[in-house]
C-alpha positions in Angstrom: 130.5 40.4 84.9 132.7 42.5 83.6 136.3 40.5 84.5 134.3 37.7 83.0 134.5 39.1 79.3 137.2 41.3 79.4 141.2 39.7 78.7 144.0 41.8 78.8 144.3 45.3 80.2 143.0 48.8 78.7 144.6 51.7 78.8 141.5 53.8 80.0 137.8 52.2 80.3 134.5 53.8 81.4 131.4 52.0 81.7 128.1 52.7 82.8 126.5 49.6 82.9 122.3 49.1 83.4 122.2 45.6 82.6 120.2 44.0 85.6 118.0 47.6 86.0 117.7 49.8 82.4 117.7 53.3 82.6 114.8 54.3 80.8 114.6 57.7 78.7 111.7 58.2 77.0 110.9 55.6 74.8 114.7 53.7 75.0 116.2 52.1 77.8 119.9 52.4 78.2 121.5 48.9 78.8 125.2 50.3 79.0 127.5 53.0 77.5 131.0 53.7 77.8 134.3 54.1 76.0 137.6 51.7 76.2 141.0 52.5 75.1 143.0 49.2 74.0 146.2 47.7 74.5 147.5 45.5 72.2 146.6 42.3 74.0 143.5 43.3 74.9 139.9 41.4 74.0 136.4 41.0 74.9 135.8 37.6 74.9 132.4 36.1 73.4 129.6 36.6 75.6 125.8 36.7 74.5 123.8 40.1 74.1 120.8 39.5 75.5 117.7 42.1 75.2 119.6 44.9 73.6 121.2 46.6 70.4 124.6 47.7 70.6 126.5 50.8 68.5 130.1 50.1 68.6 131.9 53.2 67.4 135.7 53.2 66.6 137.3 56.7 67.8 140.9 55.1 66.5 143.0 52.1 65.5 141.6 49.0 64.1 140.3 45.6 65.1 137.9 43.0 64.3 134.8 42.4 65.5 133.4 38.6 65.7 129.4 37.8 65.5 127.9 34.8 65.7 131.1 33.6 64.7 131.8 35.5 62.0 135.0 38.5 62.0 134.4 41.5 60.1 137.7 43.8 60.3 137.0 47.2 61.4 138.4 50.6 61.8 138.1 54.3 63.0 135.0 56.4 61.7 133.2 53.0 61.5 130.1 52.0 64.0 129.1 48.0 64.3 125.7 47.2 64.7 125.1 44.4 67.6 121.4 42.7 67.8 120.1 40.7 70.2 120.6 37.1 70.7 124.3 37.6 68.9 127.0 36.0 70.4 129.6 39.0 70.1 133.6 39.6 71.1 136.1 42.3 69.7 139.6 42.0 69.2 142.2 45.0 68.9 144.9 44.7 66.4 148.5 44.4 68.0 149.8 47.9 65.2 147.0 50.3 65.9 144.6 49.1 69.2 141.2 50.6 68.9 139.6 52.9 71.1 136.1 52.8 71.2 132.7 53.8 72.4 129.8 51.5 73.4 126.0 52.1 73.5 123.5 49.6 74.2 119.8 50.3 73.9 116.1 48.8 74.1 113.3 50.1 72.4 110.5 50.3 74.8 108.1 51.7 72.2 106.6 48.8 69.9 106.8 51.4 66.8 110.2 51.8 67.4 111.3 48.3 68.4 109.3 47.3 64.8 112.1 49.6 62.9 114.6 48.2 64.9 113.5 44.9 63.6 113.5 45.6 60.4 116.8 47.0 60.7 118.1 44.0 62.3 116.2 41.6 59.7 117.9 43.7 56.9 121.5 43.5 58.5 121.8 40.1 59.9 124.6 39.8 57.9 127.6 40.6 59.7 129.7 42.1 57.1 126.5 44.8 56.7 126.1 45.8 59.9 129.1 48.4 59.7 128.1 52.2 58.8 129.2 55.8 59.1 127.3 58.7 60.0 128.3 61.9 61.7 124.9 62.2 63.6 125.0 59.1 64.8 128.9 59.7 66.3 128.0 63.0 68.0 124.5 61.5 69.3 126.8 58.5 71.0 129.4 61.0 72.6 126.8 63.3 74.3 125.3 60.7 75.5 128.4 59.2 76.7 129.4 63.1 78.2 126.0 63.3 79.7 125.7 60.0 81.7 129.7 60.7 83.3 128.3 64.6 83.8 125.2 63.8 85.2 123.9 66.9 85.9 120.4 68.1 86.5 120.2 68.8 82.7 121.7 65.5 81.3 118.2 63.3 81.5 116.9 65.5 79.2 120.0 65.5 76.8 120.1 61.6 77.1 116.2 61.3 76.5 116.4 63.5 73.2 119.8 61.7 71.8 118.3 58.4 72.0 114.9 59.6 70.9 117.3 60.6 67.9 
């Protein structure tokens, strides 16, 4: 799936990807997570999210990302929201290629997939689905650190990020 989305090569990529069997901690199943390191002529072509959110968080550079058809520029210290249904690519600019980590979640709790909604509802616009926030940034690299460690601690660390 994979070399079916990505164009171009990346200086470093991890990815932990659940798509076809979610992970489940708690009350959030993890879809994917990982972390990518650009080059220059490097892309993620269009493809459609399906049952998931996705937190893209810039570590460095700057890039664009493109929903639903739409480009919204974006650089380090800023996290994209993703929903699902969107039809979502990223492109790195050629100056300063992003690096970047990747999160993608589903509520299994109807509570909590409500909020989501609402959230989603609020920010369908895609020039108002970028934010910062420091919690957020440190929640999404422990988790990231956690699922490569995997150690007999990290379900727990996972289940109470994403509970976060």
């Amino acid at each position: 799936m994979l070399d079916d989305i990505i164009q171009g090569a990346a200086k470093y990529h991890i990815e932990k990807n659940y798509i076809s069997a979610p992970l489940r901690f708690g009350d959030v199943s993890l879809v994917q997570i990982g972390q990518t390191h650009c080059t220059d002529d490097y892309t993620v072509k269009e493809h459609l999210h399906l049952n998931w959110f996705e937190l893209t968080y810039v570590l460095d550079g700057k890039g664009e990302i493109v929903t639903n058809g739409s480009a919204v520029p974006i650089k380090a210290g800023e996290i994209y929201l993703s929903f699902p249904g969107d039809l979502h690519a990223i492109r790195c600019g050629t100056e300063h290629p992003i690096k970047y980590q990747f999160l993608s979640i589903w509520p299994e709790n109807e509570e909590i997939l409500q909020q989501f909604e609402t959230i989603m509802l609020d920010n369908i616009d895609p020039e108002r689905r970028i934010f910062t926030d420091k919690n957020v940034e440190s929640l999404l690299e422990n988790s990231l650190s956690e699922a490569l460690l995997c150690d007999e601690h990290s379900v727990e660390i996972i289940t109470c990020a994403l509970s976060q």
